[in-house]
LODRENDO-562220 format. One record per residue (C-alpha): x, y, z; residue in three letters. Coordinates in steps of 0.05 Angstrom, whole numbers, padded with zeros to 5 digits, always signed. Layout:
BEGIN
XYZALA;...
END
This chain:
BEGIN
+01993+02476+02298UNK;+01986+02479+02224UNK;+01971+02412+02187UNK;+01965+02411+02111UNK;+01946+02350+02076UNK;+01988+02346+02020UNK;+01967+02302+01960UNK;+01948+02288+01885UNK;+01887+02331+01852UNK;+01824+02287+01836UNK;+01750+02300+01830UNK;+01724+02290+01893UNK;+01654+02280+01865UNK;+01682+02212+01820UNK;+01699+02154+01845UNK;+01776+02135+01868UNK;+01823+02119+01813UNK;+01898+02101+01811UNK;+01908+02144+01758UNK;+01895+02204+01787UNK;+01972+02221+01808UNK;+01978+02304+01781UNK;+02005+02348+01835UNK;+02013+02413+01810UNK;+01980+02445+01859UNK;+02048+02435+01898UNK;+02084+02488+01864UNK;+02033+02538+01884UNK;+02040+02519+01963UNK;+02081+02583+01969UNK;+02026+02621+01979UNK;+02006+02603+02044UNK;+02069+02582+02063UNK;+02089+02661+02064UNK;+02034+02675+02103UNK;+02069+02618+02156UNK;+02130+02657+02154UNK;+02089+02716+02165UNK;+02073+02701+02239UNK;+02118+02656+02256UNK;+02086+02585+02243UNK;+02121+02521+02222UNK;+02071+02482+02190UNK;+02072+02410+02178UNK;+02058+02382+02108UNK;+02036+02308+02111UNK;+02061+02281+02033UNK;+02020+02227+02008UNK;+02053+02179+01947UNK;+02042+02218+01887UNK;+02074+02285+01922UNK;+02131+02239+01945UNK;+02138+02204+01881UNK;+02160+02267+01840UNK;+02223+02300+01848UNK;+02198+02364+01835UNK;+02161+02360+01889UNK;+02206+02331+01941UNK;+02268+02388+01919UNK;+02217+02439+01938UNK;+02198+02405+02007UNK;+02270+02394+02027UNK;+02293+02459+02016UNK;+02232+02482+02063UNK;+02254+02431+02116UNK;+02324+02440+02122UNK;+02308+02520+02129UNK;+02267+02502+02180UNK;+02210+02536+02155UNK;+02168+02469+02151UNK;+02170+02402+02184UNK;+02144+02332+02143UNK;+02093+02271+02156UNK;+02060+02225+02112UNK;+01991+02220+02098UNK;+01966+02155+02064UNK;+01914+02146+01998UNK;+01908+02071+02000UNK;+01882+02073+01925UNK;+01949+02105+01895UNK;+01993+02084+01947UNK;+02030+02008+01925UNK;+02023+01956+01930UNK;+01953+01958+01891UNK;+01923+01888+01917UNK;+01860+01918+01943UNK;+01801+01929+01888UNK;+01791+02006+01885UNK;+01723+02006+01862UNK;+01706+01980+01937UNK;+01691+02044+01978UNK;+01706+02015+02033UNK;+01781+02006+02008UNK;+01789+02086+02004UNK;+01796+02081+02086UNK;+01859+02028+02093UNK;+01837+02020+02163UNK;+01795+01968+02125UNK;+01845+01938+02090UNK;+01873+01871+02118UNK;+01933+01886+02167UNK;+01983+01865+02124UNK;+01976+01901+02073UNK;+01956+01962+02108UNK;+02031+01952+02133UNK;+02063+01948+02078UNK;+02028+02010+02047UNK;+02050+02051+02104UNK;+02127+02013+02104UNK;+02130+02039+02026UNK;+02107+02109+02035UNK;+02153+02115+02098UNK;+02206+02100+02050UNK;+02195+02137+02002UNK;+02199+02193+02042UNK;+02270+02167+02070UNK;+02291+02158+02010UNK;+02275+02227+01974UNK;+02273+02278+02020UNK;+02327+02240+02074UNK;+02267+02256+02127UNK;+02243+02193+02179UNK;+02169+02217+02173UNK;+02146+02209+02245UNK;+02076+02242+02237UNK;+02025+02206+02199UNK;+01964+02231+02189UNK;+01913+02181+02147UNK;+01879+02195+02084UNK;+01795+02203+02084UNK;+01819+02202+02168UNK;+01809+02118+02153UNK;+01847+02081+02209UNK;+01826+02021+02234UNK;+01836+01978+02287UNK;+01908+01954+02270UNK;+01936+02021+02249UNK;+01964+02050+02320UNK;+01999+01982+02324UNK;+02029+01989+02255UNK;+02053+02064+02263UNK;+02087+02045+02324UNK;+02117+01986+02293UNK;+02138+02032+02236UNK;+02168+02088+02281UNK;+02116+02138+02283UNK;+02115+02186+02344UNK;+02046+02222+02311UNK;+01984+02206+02287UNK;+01933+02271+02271UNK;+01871+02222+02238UNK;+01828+02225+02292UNK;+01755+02275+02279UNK;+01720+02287+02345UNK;+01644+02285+02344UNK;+01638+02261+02271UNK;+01617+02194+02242UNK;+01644+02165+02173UNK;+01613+02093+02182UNK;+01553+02116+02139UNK;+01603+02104+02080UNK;+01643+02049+02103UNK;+01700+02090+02143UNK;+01704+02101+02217UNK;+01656+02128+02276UNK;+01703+02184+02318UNK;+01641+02185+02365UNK;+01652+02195+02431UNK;+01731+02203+02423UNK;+01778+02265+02464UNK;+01772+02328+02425UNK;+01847+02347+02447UNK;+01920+02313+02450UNK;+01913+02237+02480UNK;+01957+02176+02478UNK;+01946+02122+02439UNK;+01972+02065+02478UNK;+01994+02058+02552UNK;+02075+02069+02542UNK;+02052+02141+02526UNK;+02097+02142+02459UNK;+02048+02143+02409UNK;+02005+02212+02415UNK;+01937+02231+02378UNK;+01940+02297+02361UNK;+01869+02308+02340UNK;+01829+02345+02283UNK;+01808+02420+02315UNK;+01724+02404+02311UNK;+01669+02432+02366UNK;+01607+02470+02372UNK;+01582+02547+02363UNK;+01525+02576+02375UNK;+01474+02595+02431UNK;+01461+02526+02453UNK;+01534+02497+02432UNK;+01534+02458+02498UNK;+01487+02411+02482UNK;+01531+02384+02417UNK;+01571+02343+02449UNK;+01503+02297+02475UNK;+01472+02303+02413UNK;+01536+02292+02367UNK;+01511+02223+02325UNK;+01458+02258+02305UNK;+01495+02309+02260UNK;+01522+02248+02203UNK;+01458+02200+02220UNK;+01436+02187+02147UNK;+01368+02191+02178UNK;+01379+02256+02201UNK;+01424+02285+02150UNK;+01362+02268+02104UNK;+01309+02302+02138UNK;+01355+02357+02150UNK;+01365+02353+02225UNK;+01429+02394+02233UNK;+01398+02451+02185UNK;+01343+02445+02246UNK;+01396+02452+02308UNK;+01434+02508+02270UNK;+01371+02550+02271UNK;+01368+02528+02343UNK;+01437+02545+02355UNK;+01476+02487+02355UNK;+01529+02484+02308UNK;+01582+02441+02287UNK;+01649+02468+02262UNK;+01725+02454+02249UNK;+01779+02503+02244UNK;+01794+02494+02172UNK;+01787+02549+02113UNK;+01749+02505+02077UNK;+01683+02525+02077UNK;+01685+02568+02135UNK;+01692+02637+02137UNK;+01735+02680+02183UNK;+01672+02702+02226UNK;+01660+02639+02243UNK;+01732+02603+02255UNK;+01736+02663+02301UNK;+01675+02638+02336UNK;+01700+02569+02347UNK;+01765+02591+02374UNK;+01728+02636+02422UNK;+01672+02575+02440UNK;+01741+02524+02451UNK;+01780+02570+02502UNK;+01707+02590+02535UNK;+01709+02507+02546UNK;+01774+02504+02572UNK;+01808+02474+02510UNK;+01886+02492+02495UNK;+01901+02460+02441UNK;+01884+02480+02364UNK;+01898+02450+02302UNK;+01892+02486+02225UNK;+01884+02439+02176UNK;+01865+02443+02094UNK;+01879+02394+02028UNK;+01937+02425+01993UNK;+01890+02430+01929UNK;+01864+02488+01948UNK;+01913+02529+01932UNK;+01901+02517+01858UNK;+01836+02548+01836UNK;+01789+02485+01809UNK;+01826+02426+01843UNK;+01776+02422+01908UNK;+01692+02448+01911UNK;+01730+02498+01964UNK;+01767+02545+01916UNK;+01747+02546+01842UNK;+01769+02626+01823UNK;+01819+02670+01834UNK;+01777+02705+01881UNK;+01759+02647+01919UNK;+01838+02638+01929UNK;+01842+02707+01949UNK;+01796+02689+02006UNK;+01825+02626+02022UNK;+01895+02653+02037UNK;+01863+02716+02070UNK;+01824+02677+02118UNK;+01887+02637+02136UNK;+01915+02703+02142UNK;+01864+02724+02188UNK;+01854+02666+02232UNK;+01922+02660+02249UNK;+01927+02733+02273UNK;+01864+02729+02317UNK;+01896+02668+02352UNK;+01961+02694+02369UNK;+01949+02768+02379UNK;+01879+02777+02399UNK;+01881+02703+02431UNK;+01940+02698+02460UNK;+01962+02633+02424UNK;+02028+02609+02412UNK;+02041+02573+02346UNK;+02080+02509+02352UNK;+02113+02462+02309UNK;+02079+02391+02311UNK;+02149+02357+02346UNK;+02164+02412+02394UNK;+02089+02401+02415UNK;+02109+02320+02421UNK;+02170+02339+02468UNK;+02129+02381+02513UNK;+02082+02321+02515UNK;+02133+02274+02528UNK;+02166+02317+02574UNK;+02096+02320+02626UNK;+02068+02249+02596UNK;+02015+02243+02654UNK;+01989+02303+02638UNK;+01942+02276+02579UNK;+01903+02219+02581UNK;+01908+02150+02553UNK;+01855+02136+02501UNK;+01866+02068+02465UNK;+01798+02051+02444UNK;+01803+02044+02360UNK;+01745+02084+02320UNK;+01691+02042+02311UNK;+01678+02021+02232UNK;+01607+01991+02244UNK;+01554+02030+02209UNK;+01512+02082+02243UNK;+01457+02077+02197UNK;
END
């Protein structure tokens, strides 16, 4: 499965502002989307506020969907999504999983509908912004009709800046509560290298601020231990084509592609800042999607067909409905 978040342009070195609303990089997600066509892929493009809020934006989306070619989530920025009660300046407010419950409900009920009401679409995937849920946020996609979620980031720890610990959470497809209707769809992340099998013991170690600052996971990449996510943002083909190769080695089915739909406009994210950085960006999509399906033997699915076959064999996958844990690992 392809997912691409889809969202505003802003320095991701500055702190979060609600004035940062420009999406041009939308008009340049043809690129990649011909590669899509190319082998057969229906990506899913979560749209977060601003994308939503311009009509530009959601003619060029629709026409995609109702080809076929695409299919259409939402993806939630607390900071420029209404209503604006929370103080932005508060880190912690960038993950709305922190945000009191009802207003982290009524952020998602407004983005919902705005997506209802301009591209005529009942967004049932939801993926979260920064990957911030909380502990009320499975309750409150269910409650607003969401089939979806795609937040959760195995073996990786956000609580050192106020968002949440995916420690010790599935690194493939798993319910999110015991009816079996709400299904976590997780980010593709696991380990390379020589010793890869140890990562999954050792995985606080690799966003400890202790460790990040004596430059631990530098250390276990010598040793060969590496951690990696199938994304072509800041990783090369070589080594998404090592991760794919460690997964189905491990017995693991089930991929995801994800990337920030600023790339695709050279200066927008620290991933792509030239012309020739582009060029490699859409090449290693390019790339990594022909390995999978014809030296792989993977299938590319859309995100709802995926759902369906879940659904369909419901026992199959297990039933995680532990939340991420927000409480600092520092």
């Amino acid at each position: 499965m392809v997912i691409i978040d889809t969202e505003e342009e802003f320095d991701w070195s500055q702190p979060f502002s609600r004035e940062n609303t420009a999406t041009e990089s939308v008009k340049h997600q043809g690129l990649a989307q011909k590669i899509f066509e190319k082998h057969g892929v229906v990506p899913t493009y979560v749209l977060d506020y601003c994308v939503v809020s311009k009509a530009e934006n959601c003619r060029f989306f629709k026409e995609l969907s109702s080809a076929g070619a695409c299919e259409i989530g939402a993806h939630l920025h607390p900071w420029v999504t209404p209503p604006h009660d929370e103080t932005v300046s508060n880190p912690a407010n960038s993950f709305h999983g922190n945000l009191a419950k009802p207003l982290e409900r009524e952020k998602i009920r407004r983005l919902s509908h705005m997506i209802r009401e301009h591209l005529d679409i009942r967004p049932e995937i939801f993926k979260a912004g920064r990957y911030g849920i909380g502990p009320n946020t499975a309750g409150l996609l269910k409650e607003a009709g969401y089939k979806i979620d795609c937040s959760y980031v195995p073996y990786t720890c956000f609580s050192h800046d106020h968002g949440p610990s995916f420690l010790g959470t599935p690194d493939q497809p798993f319910w999110l509560d015991r009816d079996r209707t709400l299904l976590e769809i997780p980010v593709t992340k696991y380990f390379i290298g020589a010793l890869s099998g140890f990562g999954p013991k050792i995985q606080a170690v690799f966003d400890h601020p202790g460790a990040v600052r004596f430059k631990v996971p530098g250390l276990l990449r010598r040793m060969g231990i590496e951690r990696s996510v199938l994304s072509p943002e800041g990783v090369g083909l070589p080594e998404l084509i090592r991760l794919i190769r460690a997964m189905l080695k491990n017995g693991k089915r089930v991929f995801t592609l994800t990337y920030h739909s600023p790339s695709l406009l050279p200066g927008s994210t620290p991933y792509v800042n030239t012309q020739k950085d582009l060029d490699a960006f859409l090449a290693c999509i390019d790339g990594v999607l022909d390995f999978f399906i014809h030296e792989a033997g993977g299938t590319p699915i859309p995100v709802s067909r995926f759902y369906r076959l879940a659904r369909q064999k419901k026992e199959a996958l297990p039933v995680f409905t532990r939340p991420p844990d927000t409480v600092s690992n520092g």
